[in-house]
C-alpha positions in Angstrom: 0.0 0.0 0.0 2.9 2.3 -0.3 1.5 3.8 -3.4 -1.6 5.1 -1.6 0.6 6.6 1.0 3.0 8.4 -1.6 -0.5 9.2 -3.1 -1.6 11.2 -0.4 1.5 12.4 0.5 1.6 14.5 -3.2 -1.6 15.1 -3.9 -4.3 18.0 -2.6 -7.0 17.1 -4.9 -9.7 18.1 -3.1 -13.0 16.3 -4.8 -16.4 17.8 -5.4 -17.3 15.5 -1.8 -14.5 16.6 0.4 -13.2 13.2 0.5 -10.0 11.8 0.3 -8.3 10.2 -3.0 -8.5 6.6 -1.2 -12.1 7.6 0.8 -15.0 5.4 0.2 -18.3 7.3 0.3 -20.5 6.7 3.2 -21.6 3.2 3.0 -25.2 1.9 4.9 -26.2 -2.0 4.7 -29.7 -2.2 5.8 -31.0 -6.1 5.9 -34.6 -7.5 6.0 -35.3 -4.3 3.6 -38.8 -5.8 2.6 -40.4 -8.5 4.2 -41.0 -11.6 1.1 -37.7 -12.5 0.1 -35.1 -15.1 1.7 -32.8 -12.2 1.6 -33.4 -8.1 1.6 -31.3 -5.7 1.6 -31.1 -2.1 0.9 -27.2 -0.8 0.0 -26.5 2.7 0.0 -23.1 4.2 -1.0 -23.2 7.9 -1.1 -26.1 8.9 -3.5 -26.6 5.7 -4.7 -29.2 3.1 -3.5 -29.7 -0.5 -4.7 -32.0 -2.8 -3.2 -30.7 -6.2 -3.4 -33.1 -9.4 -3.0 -32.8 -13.2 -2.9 -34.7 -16.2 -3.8 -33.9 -19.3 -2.5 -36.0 -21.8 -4.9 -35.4 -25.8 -4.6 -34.3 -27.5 -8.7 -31.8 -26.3 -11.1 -32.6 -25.0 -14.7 -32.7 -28.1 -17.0 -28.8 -28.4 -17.9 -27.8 -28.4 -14.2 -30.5 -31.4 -13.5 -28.8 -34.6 -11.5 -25.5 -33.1 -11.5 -25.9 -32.5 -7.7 -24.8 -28.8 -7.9 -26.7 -25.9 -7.4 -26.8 -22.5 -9.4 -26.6 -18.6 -8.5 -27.7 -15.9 -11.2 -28.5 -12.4 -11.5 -30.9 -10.2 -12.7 -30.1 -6.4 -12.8 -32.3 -3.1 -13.5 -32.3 0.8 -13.3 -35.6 2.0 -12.1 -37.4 4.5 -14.4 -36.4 7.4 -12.3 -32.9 6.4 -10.7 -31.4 9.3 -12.8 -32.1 13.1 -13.2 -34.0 11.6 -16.6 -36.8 8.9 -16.6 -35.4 6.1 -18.7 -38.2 3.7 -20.1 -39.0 0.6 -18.5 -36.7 -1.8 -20.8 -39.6 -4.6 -19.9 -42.3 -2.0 -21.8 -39.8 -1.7 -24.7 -39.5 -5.5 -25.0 -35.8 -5.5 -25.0 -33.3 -6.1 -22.5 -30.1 -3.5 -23.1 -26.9 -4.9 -23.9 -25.6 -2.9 -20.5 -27.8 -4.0 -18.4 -27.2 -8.0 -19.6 -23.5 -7.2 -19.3 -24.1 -6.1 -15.3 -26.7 -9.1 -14.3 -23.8 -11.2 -15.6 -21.2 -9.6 -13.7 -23.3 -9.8 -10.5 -24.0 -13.4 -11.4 -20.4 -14.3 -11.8 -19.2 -12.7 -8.8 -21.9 -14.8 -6.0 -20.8 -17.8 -8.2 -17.3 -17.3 -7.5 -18.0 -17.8 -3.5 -20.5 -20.3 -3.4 -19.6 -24.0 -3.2 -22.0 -25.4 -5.6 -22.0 -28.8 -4.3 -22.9 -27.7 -0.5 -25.8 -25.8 -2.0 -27.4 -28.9 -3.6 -29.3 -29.1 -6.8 -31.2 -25.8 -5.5 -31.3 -22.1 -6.6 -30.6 -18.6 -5.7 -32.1 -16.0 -7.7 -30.5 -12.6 -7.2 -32.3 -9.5 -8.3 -31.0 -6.1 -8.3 -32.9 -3.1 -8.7 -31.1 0.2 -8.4 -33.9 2.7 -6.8 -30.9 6.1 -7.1 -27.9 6.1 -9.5 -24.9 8.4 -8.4 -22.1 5.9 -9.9 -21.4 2.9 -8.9 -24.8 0.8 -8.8 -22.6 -2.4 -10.5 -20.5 -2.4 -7.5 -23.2 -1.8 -5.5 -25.4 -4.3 -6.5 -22.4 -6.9 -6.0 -21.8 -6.1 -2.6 -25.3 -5.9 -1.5 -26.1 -9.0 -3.2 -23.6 -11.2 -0.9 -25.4 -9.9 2.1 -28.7 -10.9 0.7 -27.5 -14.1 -0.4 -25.8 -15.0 2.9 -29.5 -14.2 4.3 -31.2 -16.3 2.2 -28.7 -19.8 2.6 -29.0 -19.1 6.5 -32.9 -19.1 5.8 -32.6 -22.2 3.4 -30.5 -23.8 6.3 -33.4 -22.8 9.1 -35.9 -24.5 6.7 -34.0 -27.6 6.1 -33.4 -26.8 2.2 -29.6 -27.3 2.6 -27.1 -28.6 5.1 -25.1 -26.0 6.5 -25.3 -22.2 4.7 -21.6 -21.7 6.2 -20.3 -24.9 4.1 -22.1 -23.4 1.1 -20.7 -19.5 1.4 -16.5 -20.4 0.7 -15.9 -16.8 0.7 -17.1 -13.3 0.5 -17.1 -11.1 -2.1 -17.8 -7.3 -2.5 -17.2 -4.8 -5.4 -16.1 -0.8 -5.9 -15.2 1.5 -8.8 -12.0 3.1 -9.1 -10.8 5.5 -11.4 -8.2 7.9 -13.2 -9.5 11.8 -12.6 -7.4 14.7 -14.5 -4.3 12.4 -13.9 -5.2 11.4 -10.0 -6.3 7.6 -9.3 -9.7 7.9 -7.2 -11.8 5.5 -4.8 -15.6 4.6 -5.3 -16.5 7.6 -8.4 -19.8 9.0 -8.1 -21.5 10.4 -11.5 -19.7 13.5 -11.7 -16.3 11.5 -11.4 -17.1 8.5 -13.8 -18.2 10.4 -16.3 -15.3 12.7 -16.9 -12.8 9.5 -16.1 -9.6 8.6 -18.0 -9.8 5.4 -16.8 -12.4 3.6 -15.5 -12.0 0.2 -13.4 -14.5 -1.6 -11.5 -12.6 -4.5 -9.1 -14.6 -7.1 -7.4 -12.5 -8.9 -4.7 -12.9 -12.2 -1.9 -12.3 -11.7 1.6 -9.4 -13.9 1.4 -7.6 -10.8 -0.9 -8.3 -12.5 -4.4 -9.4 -11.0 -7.7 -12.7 -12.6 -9.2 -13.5 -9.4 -11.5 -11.5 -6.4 -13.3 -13.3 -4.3 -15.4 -10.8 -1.9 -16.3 -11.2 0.5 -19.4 -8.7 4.1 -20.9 -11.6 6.0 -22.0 -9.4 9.2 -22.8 -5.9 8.0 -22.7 -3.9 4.8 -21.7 -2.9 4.2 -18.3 0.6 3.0 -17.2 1.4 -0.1 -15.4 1.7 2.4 -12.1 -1.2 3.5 -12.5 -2.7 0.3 -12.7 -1.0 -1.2 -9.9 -2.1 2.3 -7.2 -5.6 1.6 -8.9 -5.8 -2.1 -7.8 -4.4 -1.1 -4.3 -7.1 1.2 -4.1 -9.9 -1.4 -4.6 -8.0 -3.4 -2.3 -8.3 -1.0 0.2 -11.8 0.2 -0.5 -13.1 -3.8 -0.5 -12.1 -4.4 2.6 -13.8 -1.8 4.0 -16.6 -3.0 2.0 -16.2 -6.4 3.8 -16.0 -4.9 7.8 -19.7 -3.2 6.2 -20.9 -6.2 5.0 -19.9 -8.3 7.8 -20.9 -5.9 10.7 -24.9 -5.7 8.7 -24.5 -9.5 8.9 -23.8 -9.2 13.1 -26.8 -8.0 13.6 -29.9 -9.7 14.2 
């Protein structure tokens, strides 16, 4: 972390928040959100708000049948009015947007890559995310809100005698946060006005044992160097596991 340090030590960027280079915006887990699901969970970071729920459903879609593994997936959506500009209801169009089946699959892959599939038993977990305020960030977000729900809903599956044991079915945690190149400084956790004027843009989704399951990592202006990359991955190292103590102090509660 010595490139955070020298970070801060140079730079007086001061950002349109107040907040530090490597500060993540104010982060609040709320669980049992609404009252139907396995899992409920309202995530807010900053300005943005996601409400993350999960379905616990015994069977497996047809190609996972007698394999004796279960199956996570993801469904993601923007609410009409989550920006400054009502965006139609993609259902009323009849066609799901190429971004928004890119970031289901992203939250999909990144529950699948904690869950032991075999401990979870030819069952289900149906993840949806609906992001209720966009500020930047709702991909992130909706990954990191999404492990809390689903850790609610195995511990429900477990109560109701669905599956074994939900702590033999979680192998790890995972959570999820932006970070970013602004006028030539590397930033934690953009909000709108950040991401938007980005020269590089990275989402980094990381397990609580420290390891990488995502890096979405793009130069929208101009390339980035290899040091830039490497203070921008210590960044989201640093911002996850702050992520995690969230995540895991929601999860203390009853």
């Amino acid at each position: 972390m010595a490139q955070i340090k020298d970070l801060l030590n140079e730079n007086t960027v001061v950002r349109p928040d107040g907040r530090a280079v490597d500060e993540l915006r104010p982060v609040r887990i709320t669980r049992h959100f609404t009252d139907a699901p396995e899992g409920s969970v309202l995530i807010e970071c900053g300005n943005t708000r996601v409400m993350c729920t999960a379905t616990f459903a015994p069977g497996v879609p047809r190609w996972r049948r007698d394999s004796g593994l279960g199956w996570v997936t993801a469904e993601y959506a923007m609410l009409p009015r989550a920006t400054s500009e009502r965006t139609p209801r993609e259902s009323v169009k009849g066609k799901i947007g190429g971004r928004t089946h890119e970031i289901s699959r992203l939250i999909g892959r990144c529950l699948r890559g904690v869950i032991d599939m075999k401990a979870l038993g030819e069952n289900q977990v149906q993840l949806d995310c609906d992001v209720l305020q966009a500020d930047g960030g709702t991909r992130t977000a909706s990954v990191t809100g999404a492990y809390v729900a689903l850790v609610d809903a195995l511990h429900w599956a477990e109560e109701h005698r669905h599956i074994r044991s939900a702590e033999k079915a979680i192998a790890d945690q995972i959570s999820a946060v932006s970070v970013g190149v602004i006028n030539g400084t590397p930033m934690l956790d953009l909000p709108y006005v950040e991401d938007s004027q980005a020269m590089t843009d990275m989402n980094v989704a990381m397990t609580g044992s420290g390891k990488f399951i995502e890096i979405q990592g793009t130069a929208e202006h101009r390339p980035f160097s290899r040091e830039e990359l490497g203070t921008l991955l210590d960044l989201a190292e640093k911002g996850n596991k702050e992520l995690q103590r969230a995540q895991n102090a929601a999860l203390a509660k009853d």
